[in-house]
C-alpha positions as CSV (number, residue, x, y, z in Angstrom):
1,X,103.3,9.7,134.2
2,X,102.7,11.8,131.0
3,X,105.7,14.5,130.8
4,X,103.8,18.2,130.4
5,X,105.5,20.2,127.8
6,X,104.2,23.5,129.3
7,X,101.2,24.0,132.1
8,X,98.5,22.3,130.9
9,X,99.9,20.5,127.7
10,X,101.6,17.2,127.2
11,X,102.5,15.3,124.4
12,X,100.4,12.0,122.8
13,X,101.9,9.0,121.4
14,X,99.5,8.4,119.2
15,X,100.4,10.5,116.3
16,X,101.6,9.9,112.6
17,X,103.8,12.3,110.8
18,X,102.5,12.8,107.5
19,X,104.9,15.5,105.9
20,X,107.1,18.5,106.8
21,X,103.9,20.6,107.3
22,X,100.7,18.1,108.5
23,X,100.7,15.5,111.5
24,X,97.4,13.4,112.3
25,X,96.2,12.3,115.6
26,X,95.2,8.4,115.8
27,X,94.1,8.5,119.1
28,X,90.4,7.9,117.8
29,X,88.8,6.6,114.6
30,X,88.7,10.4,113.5
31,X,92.2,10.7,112.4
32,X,92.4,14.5,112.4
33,X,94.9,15.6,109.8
34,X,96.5,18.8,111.2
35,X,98.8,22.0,110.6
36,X,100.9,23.6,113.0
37,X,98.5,25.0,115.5
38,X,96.0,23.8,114.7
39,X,93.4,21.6,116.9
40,X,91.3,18.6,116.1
41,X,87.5,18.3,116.1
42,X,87.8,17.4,120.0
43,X,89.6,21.1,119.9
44,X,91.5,19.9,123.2
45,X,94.2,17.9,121.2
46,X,96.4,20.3,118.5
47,X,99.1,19.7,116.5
48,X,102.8,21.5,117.7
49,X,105.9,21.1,116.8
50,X,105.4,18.0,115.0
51,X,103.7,16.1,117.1
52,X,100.3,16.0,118.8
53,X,99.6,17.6,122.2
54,X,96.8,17.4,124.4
55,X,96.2,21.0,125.8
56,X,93.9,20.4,128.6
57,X,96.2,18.1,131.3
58,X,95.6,19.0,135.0
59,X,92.5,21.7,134.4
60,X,89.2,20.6,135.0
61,X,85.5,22.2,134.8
62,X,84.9,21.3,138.3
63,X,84.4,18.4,140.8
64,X,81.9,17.1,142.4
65,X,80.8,13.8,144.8
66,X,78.0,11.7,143.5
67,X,76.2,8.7,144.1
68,X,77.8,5.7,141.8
69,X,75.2,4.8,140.7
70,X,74.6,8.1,138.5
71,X,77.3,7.0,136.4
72,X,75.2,4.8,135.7
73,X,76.8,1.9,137.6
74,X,74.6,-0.5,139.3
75,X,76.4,-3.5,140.2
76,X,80.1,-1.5,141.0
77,X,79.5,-0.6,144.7
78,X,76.0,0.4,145.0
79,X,75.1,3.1,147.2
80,X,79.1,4.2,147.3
81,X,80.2,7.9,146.7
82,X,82.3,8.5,143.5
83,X,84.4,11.8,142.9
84,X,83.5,12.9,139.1
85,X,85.0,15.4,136.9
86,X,85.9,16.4,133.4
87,X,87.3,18.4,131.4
88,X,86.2,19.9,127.9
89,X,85.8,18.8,124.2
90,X,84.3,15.6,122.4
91,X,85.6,13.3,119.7
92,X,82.1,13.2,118.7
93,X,79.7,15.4,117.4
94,X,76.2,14.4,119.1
95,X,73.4,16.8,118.1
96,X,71.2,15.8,120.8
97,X,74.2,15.7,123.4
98,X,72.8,16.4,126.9
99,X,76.0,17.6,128.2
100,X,76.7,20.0,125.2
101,X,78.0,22.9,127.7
102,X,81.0,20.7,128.4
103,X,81.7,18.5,126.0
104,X,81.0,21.5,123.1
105,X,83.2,24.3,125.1
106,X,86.5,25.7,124.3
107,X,88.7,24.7,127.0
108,X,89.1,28.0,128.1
109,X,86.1,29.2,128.9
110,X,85.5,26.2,131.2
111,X,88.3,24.9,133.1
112,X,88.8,26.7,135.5
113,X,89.9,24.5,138.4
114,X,93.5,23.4,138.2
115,X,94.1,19.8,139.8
116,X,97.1,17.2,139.0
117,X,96.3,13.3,139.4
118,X,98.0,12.9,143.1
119,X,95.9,15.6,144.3
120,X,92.3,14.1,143.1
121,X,93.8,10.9,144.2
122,X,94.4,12.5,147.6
123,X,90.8,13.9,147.9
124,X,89.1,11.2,147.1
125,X,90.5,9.3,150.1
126,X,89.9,12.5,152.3
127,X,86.3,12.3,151.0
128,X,85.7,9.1,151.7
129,X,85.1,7.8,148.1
130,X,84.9,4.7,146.8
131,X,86.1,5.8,142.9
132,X,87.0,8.4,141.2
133,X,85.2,8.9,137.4
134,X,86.0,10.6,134.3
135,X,82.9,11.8,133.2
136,X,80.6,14.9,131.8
137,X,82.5,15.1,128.5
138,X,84.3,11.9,126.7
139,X,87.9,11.1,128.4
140,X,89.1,9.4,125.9
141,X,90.3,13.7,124.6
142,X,92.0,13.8,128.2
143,X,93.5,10.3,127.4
144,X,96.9,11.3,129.4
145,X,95.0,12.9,132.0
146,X,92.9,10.1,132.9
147,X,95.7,7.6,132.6
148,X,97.8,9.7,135.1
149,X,95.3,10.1,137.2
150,X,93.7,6.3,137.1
151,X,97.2,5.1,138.3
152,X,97.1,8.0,141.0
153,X,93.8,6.4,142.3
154,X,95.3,2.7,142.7
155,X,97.9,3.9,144.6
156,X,95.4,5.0,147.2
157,X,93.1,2.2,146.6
158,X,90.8,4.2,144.9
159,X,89.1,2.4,142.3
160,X,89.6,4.3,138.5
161,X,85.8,4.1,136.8
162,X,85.4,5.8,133.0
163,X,82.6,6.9,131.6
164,X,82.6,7.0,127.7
165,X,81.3,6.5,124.6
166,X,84.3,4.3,123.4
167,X,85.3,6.0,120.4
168,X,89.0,5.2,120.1
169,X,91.7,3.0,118.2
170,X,92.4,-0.4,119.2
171,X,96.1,0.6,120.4
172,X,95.4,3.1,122.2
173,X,92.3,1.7,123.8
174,X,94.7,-1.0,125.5
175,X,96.9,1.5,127.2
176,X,93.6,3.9,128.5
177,X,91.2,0.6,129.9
178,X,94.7,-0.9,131.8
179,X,94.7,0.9,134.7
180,X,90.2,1.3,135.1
181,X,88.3,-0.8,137.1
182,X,84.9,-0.1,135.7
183,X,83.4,1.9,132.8
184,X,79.8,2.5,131.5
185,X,79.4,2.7,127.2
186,X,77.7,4.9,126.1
187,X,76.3,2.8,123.1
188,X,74.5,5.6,121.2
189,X,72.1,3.3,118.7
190,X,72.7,0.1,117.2
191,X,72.6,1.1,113.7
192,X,75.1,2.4,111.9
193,X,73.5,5.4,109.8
194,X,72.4,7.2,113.3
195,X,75.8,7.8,113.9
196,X,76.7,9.2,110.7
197,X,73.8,11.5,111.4
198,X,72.9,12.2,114.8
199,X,76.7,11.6,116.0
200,X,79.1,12.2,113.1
201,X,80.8,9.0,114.1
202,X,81.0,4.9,113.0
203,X,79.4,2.6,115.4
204,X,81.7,-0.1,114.7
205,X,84.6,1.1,116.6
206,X,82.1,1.5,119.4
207,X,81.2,-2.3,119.5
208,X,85.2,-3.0,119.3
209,X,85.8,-1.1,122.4
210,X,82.6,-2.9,124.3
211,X,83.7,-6.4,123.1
212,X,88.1,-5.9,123.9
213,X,86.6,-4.6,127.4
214,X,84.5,-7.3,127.8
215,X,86.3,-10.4,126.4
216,X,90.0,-9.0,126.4
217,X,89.8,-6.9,130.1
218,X,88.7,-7.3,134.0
219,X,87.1,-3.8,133.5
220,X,83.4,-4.2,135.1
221,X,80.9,-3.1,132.1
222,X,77.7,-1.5,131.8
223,X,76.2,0.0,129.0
224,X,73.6,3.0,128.6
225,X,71.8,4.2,125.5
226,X,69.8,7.4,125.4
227,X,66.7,6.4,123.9
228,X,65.6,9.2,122.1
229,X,62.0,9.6,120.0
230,X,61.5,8.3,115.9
231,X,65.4,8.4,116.2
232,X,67.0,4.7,118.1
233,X,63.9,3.7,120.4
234,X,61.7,1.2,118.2
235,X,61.2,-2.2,118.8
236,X,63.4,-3.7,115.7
237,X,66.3,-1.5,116.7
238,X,66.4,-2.6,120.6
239,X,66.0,-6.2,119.7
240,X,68.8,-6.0,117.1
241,X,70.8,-4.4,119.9
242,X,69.8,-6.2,122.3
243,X,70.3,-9.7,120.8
244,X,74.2,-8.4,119.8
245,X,74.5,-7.8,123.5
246,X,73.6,-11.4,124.3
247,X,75.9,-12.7,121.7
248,X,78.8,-10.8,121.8
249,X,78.9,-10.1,125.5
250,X,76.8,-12.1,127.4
251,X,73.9,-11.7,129.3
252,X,75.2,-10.3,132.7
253,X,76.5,-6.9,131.2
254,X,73.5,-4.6,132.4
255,X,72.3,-2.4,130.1
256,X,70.3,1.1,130.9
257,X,67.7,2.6,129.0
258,X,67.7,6.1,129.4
259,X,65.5,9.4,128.7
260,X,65.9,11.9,126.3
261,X,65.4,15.3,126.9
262,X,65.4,17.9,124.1
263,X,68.4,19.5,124.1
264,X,71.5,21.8,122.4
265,X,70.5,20.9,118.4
266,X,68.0,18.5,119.1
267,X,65.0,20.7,120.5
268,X,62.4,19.8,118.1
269,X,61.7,16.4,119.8
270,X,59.6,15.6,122.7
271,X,61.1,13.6,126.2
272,X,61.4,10.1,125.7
273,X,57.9,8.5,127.6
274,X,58.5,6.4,130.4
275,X,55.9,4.1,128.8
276,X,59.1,3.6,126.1
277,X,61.7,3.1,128.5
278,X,59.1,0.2,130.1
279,X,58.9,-1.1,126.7
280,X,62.8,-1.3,125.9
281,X,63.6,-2.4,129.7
282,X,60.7,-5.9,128.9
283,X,62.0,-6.5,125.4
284,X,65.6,-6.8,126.5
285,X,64.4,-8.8,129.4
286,X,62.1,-11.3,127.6
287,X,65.6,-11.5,125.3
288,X,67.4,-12.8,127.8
289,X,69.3,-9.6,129.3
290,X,69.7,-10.1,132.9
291,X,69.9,-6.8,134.4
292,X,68.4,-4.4,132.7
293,X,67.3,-0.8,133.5
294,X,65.6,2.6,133.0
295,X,66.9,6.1,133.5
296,X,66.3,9.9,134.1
297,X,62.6,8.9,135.1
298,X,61.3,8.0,137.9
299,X,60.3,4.1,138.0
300,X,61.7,2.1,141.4
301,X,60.7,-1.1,139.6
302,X,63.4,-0.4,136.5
303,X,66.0,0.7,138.5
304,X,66.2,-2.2,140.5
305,X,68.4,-5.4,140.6
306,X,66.3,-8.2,140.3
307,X,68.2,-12.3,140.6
308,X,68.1,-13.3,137.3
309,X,66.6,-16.8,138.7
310,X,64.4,-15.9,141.2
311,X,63.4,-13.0,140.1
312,X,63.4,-12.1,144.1
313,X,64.5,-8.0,144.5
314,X,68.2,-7.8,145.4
315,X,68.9,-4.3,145.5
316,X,65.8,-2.0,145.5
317,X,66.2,1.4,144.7
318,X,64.2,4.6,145.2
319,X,66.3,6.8,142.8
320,X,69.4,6.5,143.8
321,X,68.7,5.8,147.2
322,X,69.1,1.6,148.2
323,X,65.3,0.8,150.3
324,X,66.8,-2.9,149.8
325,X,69.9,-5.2,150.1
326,X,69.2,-9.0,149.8
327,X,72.7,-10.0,148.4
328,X,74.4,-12.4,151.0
329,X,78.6,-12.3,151.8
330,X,79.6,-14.2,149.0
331,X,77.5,-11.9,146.5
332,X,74.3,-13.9,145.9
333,X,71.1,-13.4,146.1
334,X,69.8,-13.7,149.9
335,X,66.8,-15.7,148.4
336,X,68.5,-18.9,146.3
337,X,72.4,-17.8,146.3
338,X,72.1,-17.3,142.7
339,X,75.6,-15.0,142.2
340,X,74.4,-11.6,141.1
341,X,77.1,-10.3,138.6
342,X,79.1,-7.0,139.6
343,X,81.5,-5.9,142.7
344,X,79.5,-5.6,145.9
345,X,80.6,-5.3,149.6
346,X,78.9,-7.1,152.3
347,X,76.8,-3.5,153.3
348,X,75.3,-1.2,150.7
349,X,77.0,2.3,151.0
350,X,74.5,5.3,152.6
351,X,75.7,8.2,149.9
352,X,72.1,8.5,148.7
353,X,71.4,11.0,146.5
354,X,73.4,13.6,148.0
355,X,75.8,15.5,145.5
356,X,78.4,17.9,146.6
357,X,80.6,20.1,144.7
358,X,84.3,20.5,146.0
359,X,87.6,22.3,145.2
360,X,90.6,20.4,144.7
361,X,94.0,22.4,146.0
């Protein structure tokens, strides 16, 4: 466990002094060079006394119980309750980010709910969850926090699930996927200029992190990108995506296609159409993608889990409630015993869509 050096801060390891007056963080690709006292572009991490600490350990902007497969996880114990929270800050600078309250705040003005890794650990099992996931802004910024806590969960037999958009440095990115189970990517585009402009980020330490989770961890993957208007949604761009998927990964990853809505710097666009999520979701099919789905609309056909040989319904959902489970004991499908990729139980869980908001003592 991560030492704290006073409430709420511990220090990183990841951290190169650079003289008498400057340090720089190389926890992600951003390598903040910093003075004394001051914080990186995440604002959460901040250089003091020489050295790097992150400032937000133990304090969250709330908890709350939802349905796995919000996360979006569709093949990690569908139907299964998950205990999410985050904190505040982001290591990048999305100008269309959907969760910009969180991930854009100054810690202080959000965290308000004080928790330590034993004691989410603890609720989750008096909750009944299956998971516990870092979530709502990036945790790679609450890197110590999520580590602590991810080995807290495995103690109980709680199963440690990340959500991020896997911007970080290949040594730390060993020591924070360790102790997870699962994670969704968020893969913002597949092109390289959209993150210089719409993210202030490179995408090639993205496709790093999804292919060392992938070909270098047991981490169960899924990937989700936000498919937003004349920005990352044509036909070119998907395929080119899609087709990197295939080779770098494989074709059992699933992969959701998600709406845009117009949001925090990004208000001049309109929604992303369901009629272009139905376009993405056949192209990566007809590509060879297994499991692929859509997002933030309403469409029971693209959200679910169809055998990839059958083509037989597996796991039908209506939102994010399960209307079918044709997956037999071993994991196949019920129809030809075709093995559907993911973690499944014998029984779907009955969580629904409910989602309930707790406090953590």
């Amino acid at each position: 466990m991560y030492q704290e050096i006073s409430p709420g801060e511990v220090a990183s390891e990841f951290y190169t002094k650079i003289d008498s007056d400057h340090v720089r963080c190389d926890l992600c690709p951003r390598y903040c060079v910093l003075k004394e006292g001051q914080r990186g572009f995440c604002f959460v991490r901040m250089a003091q006394n020489g050295q790097i600490v992150m400032t937000s350990y133990g304090r969250s902007s709330g908890f709350c119980i939802d349905p796995i497969e919000k996360k979006p996880l569709n093949h990690f114990y569908p139907g299964t309750p998950v205990l999410s929270f985050g904190t505040a800050g982001c290591n990048l600078g999305c100008n269309f980010c959907q969760n910009w309250d969180l991930s854009k705040a100054k810690e202080h003005s959000r965290l308000l709910q004080q928790a330590y890794p034993k004691a989410i650990a603890q609720a989750a099992v008096a909750a009944q969850c299956k998971s516990v996931a870092f979530t709502y802004n990036d945790p790679v910024v609450f890197f110590e926090y999520a580590i602590d806590t991810a080995i807290a969960c495995r103690e109980q037999k709680i199963e440690p699930v990340v959500v991020s958009a896997g911007y970080i440095n290949d040594k730390p990115r060993e020591q924070f996927f360790a102790p997870m189970s699962a994670a969704n990517i968020d893969l913002k585009a597949f092109d390289a200029n959209f993150y210089r402009k719409y993210c202030l980020a490179e995408l090639e330490p993205v496709k790093e992190t999804l292919i060392y989770i992938k070909q270098k961890t047991n981490v169960w993957l899924e990937i989700t990108t936000l498919l937003i208007p004349e920005a990352n949604d044509s036909e070119l761009e998907i395929g080119k995506m899609c087709e990197w998927i295939l080779e770098a990964l494989g074709p059992t990853v699933p992969v959701h296609f998600t709406s845009f809505h117009p949001d925090y710097k990004l208000t001049d666009r309109r929604a992303t159409s369901a009629a272009t999520l139905k376009r993405a979701r056949q192209q990566a099919l007809n590509l060879g993608l297994h499991y692929v789905y859509t997002g933030n609309v309403y469409d029971p056909d693209g959200q679910s889990t169809l055998c990839p040989n059958c083509q037989q319904v597996v796991i039908g959902r209506n939102g994010y409630d399960i209307s079918t489970w044709a997956i037999d004991d071993n994991g196949g499908c019920l129809n030809c015993h075709t093995t559907i990729s993911g973690h499944f139980e014998k029984t779907p869980g009955s969580w629904g869509a409910k989602r309930q908001s707790i406090v953590i003592k």
